[in-house]
N, C-alpha and C positions, 0 to 999 in steps of 0.2 A: 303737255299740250295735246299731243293727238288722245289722248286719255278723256279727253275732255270733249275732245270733237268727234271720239267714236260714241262717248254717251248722248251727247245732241245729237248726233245723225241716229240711235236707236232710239231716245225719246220721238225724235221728229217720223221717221219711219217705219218703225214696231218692226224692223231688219234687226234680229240677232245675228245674222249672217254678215252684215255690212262693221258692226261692233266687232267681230271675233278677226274678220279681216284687219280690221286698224290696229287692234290689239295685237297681231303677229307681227306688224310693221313695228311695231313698242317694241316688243322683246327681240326683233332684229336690231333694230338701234342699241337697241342694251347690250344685246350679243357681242357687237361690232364693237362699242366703248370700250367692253371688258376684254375683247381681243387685242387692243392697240393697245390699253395699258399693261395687259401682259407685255407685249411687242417691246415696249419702250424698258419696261424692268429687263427685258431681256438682256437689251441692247447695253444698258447701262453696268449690266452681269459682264458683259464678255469683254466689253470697256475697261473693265478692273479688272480684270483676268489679263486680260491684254497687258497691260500697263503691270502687274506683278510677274509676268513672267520676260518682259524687257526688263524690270528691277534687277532681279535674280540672273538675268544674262549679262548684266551691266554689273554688277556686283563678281562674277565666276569672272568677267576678264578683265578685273580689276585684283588679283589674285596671285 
């Protein structure tokens, strides 16, 4: 959507400058998406990590 609304505001205003601005706003949003789905694998890594290493404590004092 802002993709579409930097190309109408440089159609409408012959600002390449105004287009190049929206478009950084683009790839911050993109940025930010692919930083939180990082975030969330992360989380869901350490969640399992968590969880095998109470396993294995739970298993050692049951011994």
């Amino acid at each position: 959507m802002i993709k579409e609304i930097a190309w109408n505001t440089f159609k409408n205003t012959g600002s390449i400058n105004t287009f190049l601005e929206l478009k950084q706003i683009e790839d911050l949003e993109n940025s930010s998406n692919l930083y939180n789905q990082l975030k969330n694998s992360s989380n869901l890594y350490n969640q399992k990590v968590n969880l095998n290493e109470y396993s294995k404590d739970e298993r050692d004092n049951n011994r």
